[in-house]
C-alpha positions as YAML, in Angstrom:
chain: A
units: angstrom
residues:
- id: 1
  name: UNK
  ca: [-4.11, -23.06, -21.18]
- id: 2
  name: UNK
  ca: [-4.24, -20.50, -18.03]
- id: 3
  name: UNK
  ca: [-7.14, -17.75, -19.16]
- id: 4
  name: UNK
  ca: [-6.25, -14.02, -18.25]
- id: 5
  name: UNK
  ca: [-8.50, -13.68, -15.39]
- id: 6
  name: UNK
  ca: [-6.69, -16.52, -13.65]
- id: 7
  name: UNK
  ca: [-3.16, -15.16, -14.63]
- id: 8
  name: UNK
  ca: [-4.85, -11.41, -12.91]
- id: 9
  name: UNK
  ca: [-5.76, -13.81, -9.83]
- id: 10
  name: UNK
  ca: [-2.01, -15.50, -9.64]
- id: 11
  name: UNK
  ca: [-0.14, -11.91, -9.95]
- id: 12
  name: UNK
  ca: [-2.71, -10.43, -7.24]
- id: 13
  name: UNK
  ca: [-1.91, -13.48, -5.11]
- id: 14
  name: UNK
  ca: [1.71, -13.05, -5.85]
- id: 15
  name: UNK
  ca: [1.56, -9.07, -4.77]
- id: 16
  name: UNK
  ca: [-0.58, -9.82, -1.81]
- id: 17
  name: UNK
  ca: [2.13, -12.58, -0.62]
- id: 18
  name: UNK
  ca: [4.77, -10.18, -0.79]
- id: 19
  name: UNK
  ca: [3.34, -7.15, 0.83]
- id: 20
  name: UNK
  ca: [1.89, -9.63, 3.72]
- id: 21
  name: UNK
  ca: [5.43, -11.14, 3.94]
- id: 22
  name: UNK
  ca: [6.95, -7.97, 3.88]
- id: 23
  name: UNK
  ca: [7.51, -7.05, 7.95]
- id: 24
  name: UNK
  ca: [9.48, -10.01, 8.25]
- id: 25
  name: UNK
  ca: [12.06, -8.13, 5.62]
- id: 26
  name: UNK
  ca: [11.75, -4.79, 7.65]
- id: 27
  name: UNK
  ca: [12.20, -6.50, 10.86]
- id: 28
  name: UNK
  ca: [15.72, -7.63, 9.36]
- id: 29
  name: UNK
  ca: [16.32, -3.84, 9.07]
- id: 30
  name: UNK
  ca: [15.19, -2.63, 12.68]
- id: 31
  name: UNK
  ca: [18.91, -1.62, 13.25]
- id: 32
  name: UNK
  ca: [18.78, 1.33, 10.54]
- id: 33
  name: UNK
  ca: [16.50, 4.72, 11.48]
- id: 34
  name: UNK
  ca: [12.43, 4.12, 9.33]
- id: 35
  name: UNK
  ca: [13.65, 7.94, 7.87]
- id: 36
  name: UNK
  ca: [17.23, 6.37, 6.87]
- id: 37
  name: UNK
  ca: [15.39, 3.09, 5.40]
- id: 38
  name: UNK
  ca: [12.81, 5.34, 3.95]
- id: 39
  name: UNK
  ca: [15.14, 7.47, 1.71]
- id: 40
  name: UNK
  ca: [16.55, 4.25, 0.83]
- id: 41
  name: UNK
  ca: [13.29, 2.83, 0.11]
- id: 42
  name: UNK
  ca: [12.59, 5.47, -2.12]
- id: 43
  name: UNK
  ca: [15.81, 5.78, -4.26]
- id: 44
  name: UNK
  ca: [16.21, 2.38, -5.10]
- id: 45
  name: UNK
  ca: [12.37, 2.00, -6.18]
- id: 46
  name: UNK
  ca: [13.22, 5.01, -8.12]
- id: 47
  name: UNK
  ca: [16.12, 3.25, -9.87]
- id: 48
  name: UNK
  ca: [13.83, 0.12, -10.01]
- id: 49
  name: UNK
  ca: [10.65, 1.74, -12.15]
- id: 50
  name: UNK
  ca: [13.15, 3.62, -14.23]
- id: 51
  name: UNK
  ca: [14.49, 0.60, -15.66]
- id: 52
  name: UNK
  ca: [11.29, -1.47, -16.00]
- id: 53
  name: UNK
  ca: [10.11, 1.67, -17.98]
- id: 54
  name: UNK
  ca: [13.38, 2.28, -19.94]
- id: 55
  name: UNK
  ca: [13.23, -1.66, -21.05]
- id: 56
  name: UNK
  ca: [9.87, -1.08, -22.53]
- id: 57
  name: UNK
  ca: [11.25, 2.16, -24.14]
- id: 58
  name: UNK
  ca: [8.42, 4.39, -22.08]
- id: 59
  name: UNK
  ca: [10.85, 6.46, -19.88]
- id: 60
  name: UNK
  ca: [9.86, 9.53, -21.31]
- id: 61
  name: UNK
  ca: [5.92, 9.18, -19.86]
- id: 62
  name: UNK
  ca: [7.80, 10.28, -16.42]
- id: 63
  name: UNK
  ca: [9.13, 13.34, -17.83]
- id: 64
  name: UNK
  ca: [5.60, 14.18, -20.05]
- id: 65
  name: UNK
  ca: [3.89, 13.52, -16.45]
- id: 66
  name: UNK
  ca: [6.12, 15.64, -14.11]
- id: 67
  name: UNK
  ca: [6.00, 18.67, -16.64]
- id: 68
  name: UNK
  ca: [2.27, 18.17, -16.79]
- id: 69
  name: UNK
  ca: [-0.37, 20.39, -15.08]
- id: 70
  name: UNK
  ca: [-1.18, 16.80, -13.00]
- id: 71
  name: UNK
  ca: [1.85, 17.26, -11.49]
- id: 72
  name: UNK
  ca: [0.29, 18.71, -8.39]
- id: 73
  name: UNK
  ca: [-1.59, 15.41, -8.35]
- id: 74
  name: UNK
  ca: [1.59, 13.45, -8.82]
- id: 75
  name: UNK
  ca: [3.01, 15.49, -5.36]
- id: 76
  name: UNK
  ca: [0.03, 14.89, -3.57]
- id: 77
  name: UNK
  ca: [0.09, 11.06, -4.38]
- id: 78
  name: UNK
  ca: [3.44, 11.63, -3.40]
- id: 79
  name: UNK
  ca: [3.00, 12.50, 0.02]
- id: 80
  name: UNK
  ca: [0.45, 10.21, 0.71]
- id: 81
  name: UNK
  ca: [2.00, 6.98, -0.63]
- id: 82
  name: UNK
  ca: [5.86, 8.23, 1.18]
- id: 83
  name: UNK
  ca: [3.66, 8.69, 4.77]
- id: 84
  name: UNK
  ca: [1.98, 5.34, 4.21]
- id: 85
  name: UNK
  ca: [5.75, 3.33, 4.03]
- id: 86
  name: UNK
  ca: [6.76, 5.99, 6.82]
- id: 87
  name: UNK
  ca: [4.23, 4.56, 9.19]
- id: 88
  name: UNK
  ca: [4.65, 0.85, 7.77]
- id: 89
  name: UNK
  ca: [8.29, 0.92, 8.37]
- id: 90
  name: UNK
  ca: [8.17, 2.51, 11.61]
- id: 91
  name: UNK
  ca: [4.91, 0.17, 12.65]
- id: 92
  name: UNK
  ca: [7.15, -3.28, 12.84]
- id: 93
  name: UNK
  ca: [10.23, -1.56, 14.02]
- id: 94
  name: UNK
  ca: [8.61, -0.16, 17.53]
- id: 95
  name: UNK
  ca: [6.34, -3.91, 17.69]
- id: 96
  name: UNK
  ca: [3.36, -2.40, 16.17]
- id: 97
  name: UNK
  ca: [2.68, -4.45, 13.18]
- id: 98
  name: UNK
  ca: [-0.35, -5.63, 14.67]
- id: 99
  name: UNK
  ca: [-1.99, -2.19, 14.04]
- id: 100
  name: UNK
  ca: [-0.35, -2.15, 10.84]
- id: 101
  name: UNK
  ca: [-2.15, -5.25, 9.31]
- id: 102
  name: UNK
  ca: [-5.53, -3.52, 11.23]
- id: 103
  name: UNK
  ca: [-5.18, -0.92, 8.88]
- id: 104
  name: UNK
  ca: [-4.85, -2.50, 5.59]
- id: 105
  name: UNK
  ca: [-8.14, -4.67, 6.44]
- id: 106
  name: UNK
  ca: [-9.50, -1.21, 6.96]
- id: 107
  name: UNK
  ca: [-8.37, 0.81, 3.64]
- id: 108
  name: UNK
  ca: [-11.12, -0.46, 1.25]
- id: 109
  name: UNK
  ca: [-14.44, 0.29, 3.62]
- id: 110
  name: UNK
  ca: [-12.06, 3.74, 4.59]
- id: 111
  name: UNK
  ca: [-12.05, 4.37, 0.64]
- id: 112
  name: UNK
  ca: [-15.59, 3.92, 0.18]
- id: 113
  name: UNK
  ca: [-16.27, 6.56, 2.94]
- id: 114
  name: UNK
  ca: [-13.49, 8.74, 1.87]
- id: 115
  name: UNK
  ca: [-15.02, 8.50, -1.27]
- id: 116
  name: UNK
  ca: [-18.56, 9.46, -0.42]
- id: 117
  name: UNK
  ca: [-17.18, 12.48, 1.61]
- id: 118
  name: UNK
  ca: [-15.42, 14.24, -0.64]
- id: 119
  name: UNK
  ca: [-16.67, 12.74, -3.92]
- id: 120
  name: UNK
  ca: [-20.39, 12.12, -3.45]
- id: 121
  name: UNK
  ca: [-20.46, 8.80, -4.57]
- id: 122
  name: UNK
  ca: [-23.38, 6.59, -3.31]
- id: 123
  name: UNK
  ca: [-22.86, 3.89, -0.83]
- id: 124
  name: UNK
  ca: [-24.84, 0.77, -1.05]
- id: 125
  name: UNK
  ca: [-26.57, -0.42, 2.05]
- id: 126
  name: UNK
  ca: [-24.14, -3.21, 2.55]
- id: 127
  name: UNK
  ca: [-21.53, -0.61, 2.02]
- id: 128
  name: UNK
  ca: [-23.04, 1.22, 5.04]
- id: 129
  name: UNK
  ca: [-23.71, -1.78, 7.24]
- id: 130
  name: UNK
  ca: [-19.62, -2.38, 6.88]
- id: 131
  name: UNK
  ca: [-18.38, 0.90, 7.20]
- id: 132
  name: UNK
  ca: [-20.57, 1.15, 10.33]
- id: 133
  name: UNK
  ca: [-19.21, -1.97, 11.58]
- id: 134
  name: UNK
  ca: [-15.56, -0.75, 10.95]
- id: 135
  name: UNK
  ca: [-16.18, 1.86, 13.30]
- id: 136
  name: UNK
  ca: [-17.44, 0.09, 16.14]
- id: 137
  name: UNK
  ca: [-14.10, -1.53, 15.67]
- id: 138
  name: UNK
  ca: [-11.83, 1.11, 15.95]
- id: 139
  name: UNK
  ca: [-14.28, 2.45, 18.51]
- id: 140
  name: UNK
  ca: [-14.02, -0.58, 20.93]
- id: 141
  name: UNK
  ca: [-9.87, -0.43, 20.38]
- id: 142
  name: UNK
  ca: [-9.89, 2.63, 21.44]
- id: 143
  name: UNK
  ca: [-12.43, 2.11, 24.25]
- id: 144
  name: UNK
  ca: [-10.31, -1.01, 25.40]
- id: 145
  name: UNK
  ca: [-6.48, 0.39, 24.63]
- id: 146
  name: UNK
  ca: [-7.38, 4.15, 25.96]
- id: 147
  name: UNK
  ca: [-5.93, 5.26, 22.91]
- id: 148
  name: UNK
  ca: [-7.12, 5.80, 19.33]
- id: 149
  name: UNK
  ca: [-5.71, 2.97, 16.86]
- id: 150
  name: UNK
  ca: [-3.60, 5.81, 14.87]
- id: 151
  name: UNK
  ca: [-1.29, 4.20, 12.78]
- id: 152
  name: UNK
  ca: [-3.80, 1.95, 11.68]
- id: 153
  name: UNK
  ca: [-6.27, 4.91, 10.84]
- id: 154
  name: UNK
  ca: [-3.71, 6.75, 9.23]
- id: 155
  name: UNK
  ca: [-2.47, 4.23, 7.26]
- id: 156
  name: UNK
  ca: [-6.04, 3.30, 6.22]
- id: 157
  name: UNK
  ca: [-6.70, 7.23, 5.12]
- id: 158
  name: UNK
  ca: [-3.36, 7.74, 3.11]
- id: 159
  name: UNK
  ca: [-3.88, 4.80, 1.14]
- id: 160
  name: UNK
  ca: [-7.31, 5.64, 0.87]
- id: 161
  name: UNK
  ca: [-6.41, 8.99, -0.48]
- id: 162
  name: UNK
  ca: [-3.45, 7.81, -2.45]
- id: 163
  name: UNK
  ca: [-5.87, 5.34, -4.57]
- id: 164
  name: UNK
  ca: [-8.55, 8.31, -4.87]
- id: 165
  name: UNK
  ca: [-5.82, 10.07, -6.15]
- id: 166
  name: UNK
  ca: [-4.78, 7.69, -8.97]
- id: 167
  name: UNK
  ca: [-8.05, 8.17, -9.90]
- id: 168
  name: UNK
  ca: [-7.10, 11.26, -11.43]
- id: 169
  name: UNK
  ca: [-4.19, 10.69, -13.50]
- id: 170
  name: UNK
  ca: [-4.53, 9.42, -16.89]
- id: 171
  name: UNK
  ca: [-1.32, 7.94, -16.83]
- id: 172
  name: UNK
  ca: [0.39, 4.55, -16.77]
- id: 173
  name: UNK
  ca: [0.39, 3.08, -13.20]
- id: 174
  name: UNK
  ca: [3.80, 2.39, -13.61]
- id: 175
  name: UNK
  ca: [4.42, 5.81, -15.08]
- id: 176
  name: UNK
  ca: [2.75, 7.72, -11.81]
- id: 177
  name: UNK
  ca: [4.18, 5.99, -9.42]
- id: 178
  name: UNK
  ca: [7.91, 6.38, -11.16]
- id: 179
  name: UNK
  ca: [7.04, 10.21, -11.38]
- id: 180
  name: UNK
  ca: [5.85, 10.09, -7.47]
- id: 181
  name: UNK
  ca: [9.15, 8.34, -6.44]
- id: 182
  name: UNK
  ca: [11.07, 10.85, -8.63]
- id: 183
  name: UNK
  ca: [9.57, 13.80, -6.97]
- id: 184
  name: UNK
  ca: [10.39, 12.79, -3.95]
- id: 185
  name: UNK
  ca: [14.13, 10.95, -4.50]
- id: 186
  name: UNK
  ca: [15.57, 14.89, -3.82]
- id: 187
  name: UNK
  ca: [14.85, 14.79, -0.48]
- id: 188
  name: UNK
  ca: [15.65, 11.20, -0.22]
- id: 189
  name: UNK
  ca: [19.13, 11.28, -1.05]
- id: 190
  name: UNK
  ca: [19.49, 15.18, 0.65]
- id: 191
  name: UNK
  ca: [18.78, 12.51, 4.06]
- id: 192
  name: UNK
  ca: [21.04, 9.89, 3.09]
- id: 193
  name: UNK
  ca: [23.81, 11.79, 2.19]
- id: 194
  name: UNK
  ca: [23.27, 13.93, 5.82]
- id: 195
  name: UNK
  ca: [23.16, 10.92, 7.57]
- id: 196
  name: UNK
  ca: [26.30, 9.38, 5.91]
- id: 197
  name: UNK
  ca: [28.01, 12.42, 6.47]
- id: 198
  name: UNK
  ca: [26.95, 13.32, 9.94]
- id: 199
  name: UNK
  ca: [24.78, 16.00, 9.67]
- id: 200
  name: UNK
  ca: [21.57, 15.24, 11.62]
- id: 201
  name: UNK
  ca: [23.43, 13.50, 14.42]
- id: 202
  name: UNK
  ca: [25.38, 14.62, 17.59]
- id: 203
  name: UNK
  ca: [28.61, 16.15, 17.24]
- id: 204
  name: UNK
  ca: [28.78, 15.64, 13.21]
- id: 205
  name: UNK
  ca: [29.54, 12.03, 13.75]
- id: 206
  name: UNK
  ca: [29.43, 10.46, 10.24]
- id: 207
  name: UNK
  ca: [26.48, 7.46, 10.52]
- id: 208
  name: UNK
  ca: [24.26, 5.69, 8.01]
- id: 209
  name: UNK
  ca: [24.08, 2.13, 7.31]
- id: 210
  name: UNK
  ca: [24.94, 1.84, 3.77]
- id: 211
  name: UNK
  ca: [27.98, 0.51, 2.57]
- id: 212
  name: UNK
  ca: [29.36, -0.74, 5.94]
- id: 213
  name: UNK
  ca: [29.65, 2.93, 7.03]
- id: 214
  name: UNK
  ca: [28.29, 1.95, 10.44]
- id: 215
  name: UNK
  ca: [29.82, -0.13, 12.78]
- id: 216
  name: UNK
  ca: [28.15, -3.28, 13.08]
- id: 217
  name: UNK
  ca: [26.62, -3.03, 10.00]
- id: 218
  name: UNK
  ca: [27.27, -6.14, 7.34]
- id: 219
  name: UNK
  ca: [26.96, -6.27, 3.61]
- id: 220
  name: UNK
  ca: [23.25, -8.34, 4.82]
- id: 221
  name: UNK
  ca: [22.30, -4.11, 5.34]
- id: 222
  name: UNK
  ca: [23.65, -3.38, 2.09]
- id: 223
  name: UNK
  ca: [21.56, -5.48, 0.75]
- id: 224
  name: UNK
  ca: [18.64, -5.26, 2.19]
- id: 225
  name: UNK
  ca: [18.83, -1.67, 2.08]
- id: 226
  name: UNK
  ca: [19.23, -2.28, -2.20]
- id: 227
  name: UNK
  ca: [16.66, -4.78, -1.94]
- id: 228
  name: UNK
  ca: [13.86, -2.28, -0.90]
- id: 229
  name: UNK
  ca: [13.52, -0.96, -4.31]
- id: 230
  name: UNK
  ca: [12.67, -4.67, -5.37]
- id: 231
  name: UNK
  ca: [10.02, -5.67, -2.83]
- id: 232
  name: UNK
  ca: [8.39, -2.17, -3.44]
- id: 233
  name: UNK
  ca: [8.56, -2.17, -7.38]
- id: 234
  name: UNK
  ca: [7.90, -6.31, -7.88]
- id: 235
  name: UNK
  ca: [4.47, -6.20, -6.28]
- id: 236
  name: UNK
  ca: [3.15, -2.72, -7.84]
- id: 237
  name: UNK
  ca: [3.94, -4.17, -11.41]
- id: 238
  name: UNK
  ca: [2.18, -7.19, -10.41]
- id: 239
  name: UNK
  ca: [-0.76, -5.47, -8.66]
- id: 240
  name: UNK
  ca: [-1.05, -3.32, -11.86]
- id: 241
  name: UNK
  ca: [-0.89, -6.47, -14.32]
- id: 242
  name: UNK
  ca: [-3.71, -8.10, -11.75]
- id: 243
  name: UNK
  ca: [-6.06, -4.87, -12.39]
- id: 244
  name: UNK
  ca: [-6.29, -5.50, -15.59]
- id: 245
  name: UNK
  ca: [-6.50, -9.21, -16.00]
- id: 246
  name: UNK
  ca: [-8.98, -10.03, -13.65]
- id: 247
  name: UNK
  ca: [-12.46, -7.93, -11.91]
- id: 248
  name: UNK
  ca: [-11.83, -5.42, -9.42]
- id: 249
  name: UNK
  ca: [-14.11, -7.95, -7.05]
- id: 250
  name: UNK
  ca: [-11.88, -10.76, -6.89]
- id: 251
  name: UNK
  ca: [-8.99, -8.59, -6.86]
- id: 252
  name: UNK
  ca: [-10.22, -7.22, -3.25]
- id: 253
  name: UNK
  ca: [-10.81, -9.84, -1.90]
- id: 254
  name: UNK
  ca: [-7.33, -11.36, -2.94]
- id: 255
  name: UNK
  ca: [-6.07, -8.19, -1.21]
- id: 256
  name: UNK
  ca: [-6.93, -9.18, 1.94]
- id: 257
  name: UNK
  ca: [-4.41, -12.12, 1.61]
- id: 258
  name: UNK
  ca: [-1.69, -9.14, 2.52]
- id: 259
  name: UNK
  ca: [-3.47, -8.07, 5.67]
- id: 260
  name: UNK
  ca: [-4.06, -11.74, 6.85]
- id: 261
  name: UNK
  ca: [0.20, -12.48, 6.55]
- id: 262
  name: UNK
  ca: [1.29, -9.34, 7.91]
- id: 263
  name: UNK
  ca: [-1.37, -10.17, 10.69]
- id: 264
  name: UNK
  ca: [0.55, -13.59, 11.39]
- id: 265
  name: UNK
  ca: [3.86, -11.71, 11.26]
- id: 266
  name: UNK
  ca: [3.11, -9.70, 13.92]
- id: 267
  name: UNK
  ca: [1.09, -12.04, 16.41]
- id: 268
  name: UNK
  ca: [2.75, -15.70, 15.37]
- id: 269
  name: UNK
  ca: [6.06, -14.56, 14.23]
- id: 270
  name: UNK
  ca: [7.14, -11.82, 16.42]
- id: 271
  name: UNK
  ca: [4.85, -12.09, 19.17]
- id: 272
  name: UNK
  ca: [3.40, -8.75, 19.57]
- id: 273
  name: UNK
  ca: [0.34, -8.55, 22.12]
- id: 274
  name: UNK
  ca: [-3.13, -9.41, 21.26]
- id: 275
  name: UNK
  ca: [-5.27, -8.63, 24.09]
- id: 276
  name: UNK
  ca: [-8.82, -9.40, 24.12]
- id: 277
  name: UNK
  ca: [-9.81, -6.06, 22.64]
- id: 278
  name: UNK
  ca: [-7.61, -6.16, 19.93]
- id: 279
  name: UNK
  ca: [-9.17, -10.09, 19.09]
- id: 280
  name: UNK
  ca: [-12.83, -8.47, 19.73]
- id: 281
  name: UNK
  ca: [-11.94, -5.23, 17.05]
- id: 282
  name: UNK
  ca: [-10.38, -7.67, 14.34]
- id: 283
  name: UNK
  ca: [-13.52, -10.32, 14.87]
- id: 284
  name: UNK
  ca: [-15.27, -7.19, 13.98]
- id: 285
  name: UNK
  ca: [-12.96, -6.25, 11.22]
- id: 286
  name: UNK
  ca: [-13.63, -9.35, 9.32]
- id: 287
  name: UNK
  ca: [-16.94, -9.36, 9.53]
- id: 288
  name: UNK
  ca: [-16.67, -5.84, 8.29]
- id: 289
  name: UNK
  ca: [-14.61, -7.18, 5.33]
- id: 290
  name: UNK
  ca: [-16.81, -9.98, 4.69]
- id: 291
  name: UNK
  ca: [-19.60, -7.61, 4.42]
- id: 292
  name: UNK
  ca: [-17.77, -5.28, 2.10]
- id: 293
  name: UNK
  ca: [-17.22, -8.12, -0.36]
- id: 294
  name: UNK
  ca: [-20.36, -9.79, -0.50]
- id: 295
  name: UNK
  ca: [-21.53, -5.74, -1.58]
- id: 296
  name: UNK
  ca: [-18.06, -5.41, -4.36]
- id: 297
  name: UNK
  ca: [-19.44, -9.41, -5.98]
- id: 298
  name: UNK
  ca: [-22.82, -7.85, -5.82]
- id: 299
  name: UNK
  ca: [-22.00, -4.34, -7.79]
- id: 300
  name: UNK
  ca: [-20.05, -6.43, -10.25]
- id: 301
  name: UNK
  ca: [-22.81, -8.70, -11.09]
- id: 302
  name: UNK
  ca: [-25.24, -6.10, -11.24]
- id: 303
  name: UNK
  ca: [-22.45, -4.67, -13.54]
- id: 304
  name: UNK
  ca: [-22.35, -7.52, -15.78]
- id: 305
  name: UNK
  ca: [-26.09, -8.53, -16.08]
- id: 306
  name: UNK
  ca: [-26.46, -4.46, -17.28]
- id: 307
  name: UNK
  ca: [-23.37, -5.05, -20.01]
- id: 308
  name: UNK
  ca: [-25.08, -8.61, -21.08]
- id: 309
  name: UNK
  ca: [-28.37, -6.48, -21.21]
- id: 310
  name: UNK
  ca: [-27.42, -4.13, -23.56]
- id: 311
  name: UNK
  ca: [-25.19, -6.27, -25.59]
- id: 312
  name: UNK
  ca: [-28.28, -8.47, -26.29]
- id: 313
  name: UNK
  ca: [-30.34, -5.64, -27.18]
- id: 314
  name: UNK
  ca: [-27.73, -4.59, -29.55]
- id: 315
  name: UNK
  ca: [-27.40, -7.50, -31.00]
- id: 316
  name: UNK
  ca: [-31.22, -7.99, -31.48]
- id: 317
  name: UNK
  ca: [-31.57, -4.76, -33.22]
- id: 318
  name: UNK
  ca: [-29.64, -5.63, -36.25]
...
């Protein structure tokens, strides 16, 4: 029989798969506008969550959550999590997936720092050693490409920020990020339906790529476009299910399966450059990583031994 920390390992596998798999499906949609795909993004994973929660009768949460005070929190996670597919999106559209997969290899040791910063929590030396190697990384890029790594960085900080966020809300995972996408499916469908019409381009000719409304475009578009909502919402559910089946540990370091594929996308599948500073920056990178989860096994053993500890103790006293 499969235990539960194994089933938390196989879903975080699963997520990490899909996400690191996941340029090859935006590639297919380089045709359409990242703001058009986006919007579309965002309204079908709206549609998505809504039923997942309205099977398990807990639809109302999104409502509770919206009217809440937290809802401020909800915007904010908002934001970051709609920049983060922004940049995604637009990363393997303009051959820049490369960067992309830099980034995501970067969000964990960026969290720790983002949350020493503004949170005061206490970073182990090992902690340290990594984040300091992370930034002779993006240093040497930066040094070697005469331009900062931005869409990695950025993408780095808003996820940071978006999981610092999360932090926050007492609320279902599934629940928060339905009430994010809901906050922000106004302004998704205000774009789609301008674009459709013909509001946003030159001389008010009607455009968009759903449907068939574009020349060119095939019902492939269609459904890719529908689609989104699926490879956003399948590997969130799965992610959350992972969290809670198996340690936070070897759930990072599953992560970095996603990084690792969309890496291989970019260079092996689609051929984007890898010049000799970008292969000097991600040797660095991975020794950064490395670093950061030899420190994450160490906190959670620590973690354990205490919990053993005291449940000895306990017991011994009666």
């Amino acid at each position: 029989m499969v235990s539960e920390g194994t089933k938390g390992v196989l879903a975080m596998l699963a997520a990490a798969v899909i996400w690191g798999l996941s340029p090859l499906y935006y590639k297919a949609l380089a045709q359409v506008p990242p703001l058009e795909v986006l919007s579309h993004r965002t309204i079908w994973s709206a549609v998505f969550f809504a039923v997942v929660l309205l099977v398990k009768g807990r639809l109302s949460e999104v409502g509770s959550l919206i009217r809440s005070h937290d809802v401020w929190v909800v915007a904010l996670a908002a934001l970051m999590i709609s920049t983060n597919w922004f940049l995604f999106i637009l990363s393997v559209q303009i051959g820049m997936a490369t960067e992309a997969s830099l980034g995501y290899y970067m969000f964990p040791i960026v969290a720790v720092v983002i949350g020493v910063v503004f949170f005061g929590e206490k970073l182990s030396a090992l902690q340290a050693v990594a984040a300091v190697v992370a930034g002779i990384a993006v240093a040497l890029l930066t040094w070697g490409l005469h331009v900062p790594p931005w869409i990695a960085l950025t993408l780095a900080i808003t996820f940071g920020i978006y999981g610092l966020v999360k932090k926050r809300l007492k609320a279902d995972p599934i629940a928060s990020v339905t009430a994010e996408v809901t906050l922000l499916a106004p302004l998704a469908l205000i774009w789609i339906a301008g674009v459709q019409a013909g509001w946003f381009s030159e001389g008010g000719r009607p455009g968009g790529h759903f449907m068939g409304h574009n020349p060119g475009d095939g019902w492939e578009t269609t459904l890719l476009l529908l689609g989104s909502g699926v490879i956003t919402g399948g590997p969130l559910i799965l992610f959350a299910a992972a969290t809670h089946k198996a340690s936070m540990a070897t759930v990072g370091l599953v992560q970095f399966v996603n990084p690792t594929l969309q890496f291989l996308c970019a260079v092996v599948v689609f051929g984007e450059p890898f010049t000799i500073w970008h292969k000097a920056a991600f040797a660095l990178i991975w020794v950064a990583v490395a670093i950061y989860s030899l420190a994450s096994f160490r906190q959670e053993s620590a973690s354990r031994s205490r919990s053993a500890s005291v449940a000895t103790s306990g017991t011994s006293e009666e």
